[in-house]
Structures are given as C-alpha cells and as structure tokens.
C-alpha angles and dihedrals in degrees: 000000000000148000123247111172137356123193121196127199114174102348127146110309091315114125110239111263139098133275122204114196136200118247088241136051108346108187116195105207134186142096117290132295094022104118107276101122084041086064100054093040083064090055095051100044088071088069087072096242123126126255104310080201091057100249132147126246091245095055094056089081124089103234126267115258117270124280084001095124095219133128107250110252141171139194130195125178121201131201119195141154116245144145083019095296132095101242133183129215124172117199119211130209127205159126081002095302143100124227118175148192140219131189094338090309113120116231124189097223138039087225079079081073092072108121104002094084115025137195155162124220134198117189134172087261096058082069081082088070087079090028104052142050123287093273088083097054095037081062092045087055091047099045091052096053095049084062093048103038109015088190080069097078097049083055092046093047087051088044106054088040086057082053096049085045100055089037091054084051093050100058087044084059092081097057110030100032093176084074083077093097090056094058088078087070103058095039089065104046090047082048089055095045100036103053083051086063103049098045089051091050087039096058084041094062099041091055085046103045091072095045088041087052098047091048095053088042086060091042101043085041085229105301100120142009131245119202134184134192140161116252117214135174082205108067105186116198107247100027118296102297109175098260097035085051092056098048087053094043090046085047085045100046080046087058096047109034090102087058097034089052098045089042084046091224137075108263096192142061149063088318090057086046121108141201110235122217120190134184108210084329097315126112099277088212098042093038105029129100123228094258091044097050078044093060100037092059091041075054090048089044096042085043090051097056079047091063093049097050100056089054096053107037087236130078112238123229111279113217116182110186113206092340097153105074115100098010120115121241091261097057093043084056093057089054097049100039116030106034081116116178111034141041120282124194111192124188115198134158094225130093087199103052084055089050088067093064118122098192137350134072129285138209137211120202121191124162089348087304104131113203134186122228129186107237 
C-alpha cells in the first residue's frame, strides 16, 4: 500500500495544492509551526480515523475570510495503491462533519474510509505509552487490534458495558443486599467476555513481542534489548486461551467479591491488565532515557504496521510526527535509511538530519507552502 498524490483545498494552514510522494522514505521538513504535523494529519484522516491530534471536525478548516458569511470547509483527495489496484477516495469538511468518497461511491461519513487506506501513526503524545499508567498501553494494544480484527471493537464495546453493569451492581449492594444472588450473573457473563478479551490481546502481544524486539535491536544498533509481554492478575495454565481465561477470571472475581462489593468497583480484570516494557529486564519507563522510551514506542509502533501487514497481505503507511528529538545519529539513521518495504512519511525541524538521507524525497514546508526537493 502506498500514497501517490494528495491534494489539499482549505485545509489547516496548508496552502491548496497537491503532494506526490515516493513509495519509500518521504522527510517533512521546516521550523515550527509551519505545517508539517497538518500534512500528515491529512494523511491520516483517510484512514478514516479521527484527528490523531485531537482535534474536531469543525477545527480541521482553515476559517473562513473575514466578513465572507459562509460556513468554514475543506476537501482533500487521495490517491493510493492497494489491493493490487490504483483507487481514489476525497474527504469533505464541513458544517463539523466529514463526509467521504471512494472510488467514485459516496459515503455519509469519513468513518467509510475504515480499511481501504491503512496506517500507523507515531506522535509526540504516544511517548506517554512508556510515561503514563497502563491505561495507555491497554489502548495501544486495542486499537491495534480494531485495525487488525474489526470484530474486536464490537467485543470490546460489549465488554466494557458488562463492567459498568456489575460495577453499577456492586455499589447497589450496600444498600439493597438481597441483589447478592444476581451477581452470579454477572460474574459469569464479564468472565465470558473478559476473558475474550484477554486471550485476543494475549495472542496480539505474543505475535508482537519478536518483531518489537528485532526493531529495537536495528534501531538501538544492539546495544541494548527491548522486551514486551502482556501482563495479566488471571494467570490461566497453558497460556490464556479464551475458555481457560474465563474459568480463571470467574476463580479470581470469586476471590475477590468481598473486596469488589465493599470498594464498590471490580478491581480485577482485563481492564486492570498491562503491557510490560523492559529495557535489558528493567522497568522501560523508571529506568529509560528519553531517547530510549522514544525508541521503544517508534519499535512498538514499527512492530505494529508489521503486524498488519502480515494480516492483510499489504504494509500500511507508516507516519512518524516530530520522531527525531532526542534520538542519537545513529538512531535517526536507522529511521531515514533502512525502513525498507513500505512507505514512510518523517516529519523533523533540522536541515541537517535530512541531509543524511540516502534515497528517498524530501519536503519543505514553509508558511503551509509545501515544496519538493530532489535528495
């Protein structure tokens, strides 16, 4: 899978035109504040995805000028190789709300866009995946696995409503006690679903944990090792098959019921479980530096459109926001010079780290204006 052209009318501070990329390494370069995070934004937003930047709808248009009475909108057209076919799909912006085409069908939401143009993204904020709690990584690992499986996020929806049912439960035990038979009940269907869940992030990780290894071996150049596993209260014998999972969640929410029902919660489960990241066996987020954490999440990330490649048949299209800070010359090289295989899009402050390219094509972006230059 890869982009061929991208053409942008009213978007962000970008100045309307049209980027082509190369199939390879593609560096966006520029000071800050010059458009370089808007462009991929655009990228990412044709994977039908919302604003990895947080944004609303409403906020991607440039605004309307001054005094003109109309509502603010932006279109951008993409076109891209995949499923062995060039294909075409046009994303409109406005009144707050995306509307999309592909291949010529309209569609009524951008959201149409899911699986037909795919993508990984690594941003400045995905640094809080080593930083933070494991509610971060618990969410890496999801939304991973939406991309992978989109039955997944049904699963995950019934899942966390099941939660918010027995916790409601739970707090209503104070006051009305004769509601304790029905927590059976409820026991039994989160046990079901929960242990769904964890086998399915289970089997993610453990597909994930070699290629995340190997790509932090290349980008560390082998000075140090980089490990992942999934972290789980319910340990189930023989690894955490589905049904296994739920007999040692059901055996672990019976444990724990006296506690669950005086803290008003449930205080185990696969919304309790972790993703552990260690640097040669120490805590990757007590122990890391910044450049490490920095290129354990850019392995995590790498390892991710792996994963998805391998799935599909197809690599996604890598995008890596503001990566460079904080990584050696020897990391940055890895990055620029032997991402082999699928298309890359970079985005860095500094002349000289894009000086060190080999191959590849290379942007300048000034003002919003976006301009080619041969490497």
């Amino acid at each position: 899978m890869y982009i061929t052209r991208l053409t942008t009318e009213n978007f962000r501070n970008l100045r309307d035109g049209e980027v082509l990329p190369c199939q390879d390494v593609n560096v966006i370069y520029g000071g800050n504040a010059q458009g370089k995070t808007n462009l991929l934004e655009a990228f990412w937003l044709f994977t039908g995805g919302h604003s990895f930047r947080g944004a609303k709808d409403s906020e991607l248009p440039r605004l309307a000028a001054a005094g003109g009475g109309n509502m603010p909108r932006a279109a951008l057209t993409l076109d891209f190789f995949s499923e062995g076919r060039m294909q075409a799909a046009a994303l409109h912006i406005e009144n707050g709300r995306r509307s999309s085409v592909i291949n010529g069908v309209k569609k009524k939401t951008g959201s149409a866009l899911v699986g037909k143009m795919r993508g990984v993204i690594f941003s400045p904020e995905h640094l809080l995946l080593v930083k933070e709690g494991p509610a971060r990584r618990r969410s890496f690992i999801d939304g991973a696995l939406c991309q992978l499986k989109p039955g997944y996020a049904g699963l995950l929806g019934i899942f966390q409503r099941a939660l918010l049912q027995r916790n409601a439960l739970l707090k209503d035990l104070v006051r009305f006690p004769e509601l304790t038979d029905t927590l059976a009940v409820w026991d039994a269907r989160f046990a079901k679903l929960g242990g769904e869940v964890m086998a399915e992030r289970a089997a993610y990780v453990q597909r994930l944990a070699p290629k995340v290894q190997e790509i932090y071996f290349g980008i560390s150049k082998g000075r140090e090792g980089l490990m992942v596993s999934y972290a789980s209260a319910v340990k189930a014998e023989g690894g955490l098959d589905s049904q296994q999972a739920e007999q040692a969640l059901l055996q672990e929410l019976a444990r724990t019921r006296r506690s669950d029902i005086r803290a008003g919660f449930t205080t185990t489960g696969p919304h309790r479980d972790d993703l552990e990241i260690t640097l040669d066996g120490l805590s990757a987020r007590v122990y890391g530096s910044q450049g490490q954490q920095r290129s354990a999440v850019l392995a995590l990330k790498l390892a991710e459109a792996e994963a998805l490649s391998q799935l599909t048949g197809e690599p996604p299209v890598v995008l890596l926001d503001d990566v460079m800070s904080e990584l050696d010359q020897s990391r940055q090289d890895y990055l620029l010079n032997h991402l082999h295989g699928r298309q890359v899009f970079i985005t860095c402050c500094s002349p000289e780290t894009v000086s060190r390219m080999e191959t590849g094509r290379r942007f300048r972006v000034e003002a919003g204006q976006v301009g080619a230059e041969e490497v």
